[in-house]
N, C-alpha and C positions, 0 to 999 in steps of 0.2 A: 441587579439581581437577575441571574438568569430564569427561562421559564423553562420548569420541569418537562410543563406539554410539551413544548418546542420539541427540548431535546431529545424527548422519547420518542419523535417521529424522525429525528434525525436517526439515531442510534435504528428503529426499526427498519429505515430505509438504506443504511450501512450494511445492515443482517441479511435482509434478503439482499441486496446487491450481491454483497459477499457469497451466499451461496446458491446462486444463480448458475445456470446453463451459460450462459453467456459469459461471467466474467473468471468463473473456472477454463474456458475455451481462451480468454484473450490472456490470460494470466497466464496461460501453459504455454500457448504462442508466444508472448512474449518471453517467456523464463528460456524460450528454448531458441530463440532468437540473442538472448543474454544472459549464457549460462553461470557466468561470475558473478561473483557479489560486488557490485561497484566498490562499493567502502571498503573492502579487502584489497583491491586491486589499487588503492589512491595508498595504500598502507604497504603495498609489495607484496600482497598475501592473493595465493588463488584457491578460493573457496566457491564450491558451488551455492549458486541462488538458489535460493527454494521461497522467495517473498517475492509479491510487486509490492514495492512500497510508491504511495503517494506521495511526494517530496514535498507538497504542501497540503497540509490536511484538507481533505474535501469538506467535514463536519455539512453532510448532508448535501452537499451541490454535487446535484449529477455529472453537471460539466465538468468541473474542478475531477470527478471519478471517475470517468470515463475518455481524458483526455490521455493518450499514452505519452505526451510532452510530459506531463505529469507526472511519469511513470520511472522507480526504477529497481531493477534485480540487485536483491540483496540475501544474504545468509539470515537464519532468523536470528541470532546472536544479534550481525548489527540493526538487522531492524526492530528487533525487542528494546535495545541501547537507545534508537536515536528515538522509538515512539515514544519511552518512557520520560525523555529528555527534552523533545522539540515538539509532539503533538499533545501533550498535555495541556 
């Protein structure tokens, strides 16, 4: 059974990550460093990124979200598709 506390401190520390100084700056860096959406481009398709996606969910490690190995520009279509799919 998971623990609700846990995850409510996971999900709070996603929230402010997310709308932080910092990872609006490395997000933008990075989106403008990789303006494509990867999954568009394995598909033949050239769609601007406008996501960093985490290729393996962080669920709360800093590490794991702040690594840009971690990191990749996608269009929000696929990364709406693959969160729905692979980070749940």
């Amino acid at each position: 059974m998971m623990d609700k506390k846990f995850t409510g401190r996971k999900k709070k520390f996603a929230e402010d990550f997310y709308k932080s100084g910092a990872w609006k700056a490395c997000s933008k860096s990075y989106r403008d460093a990789h303006p494509l959406c990867e999954q568009c481009l394995k598909e033949g398709r050239y769609t601007k990124a406008t996501v960093v996606d985490h290729i393996q969910p962080h669920r709360g490690d800093s590490e794991l979200f702040w690594n840009p190995d971690n990191w990749q520009a996608l269009c929000k279509p696929c990364h709406d598709k693959k969160t729905g799919e692979f980070d749940s």
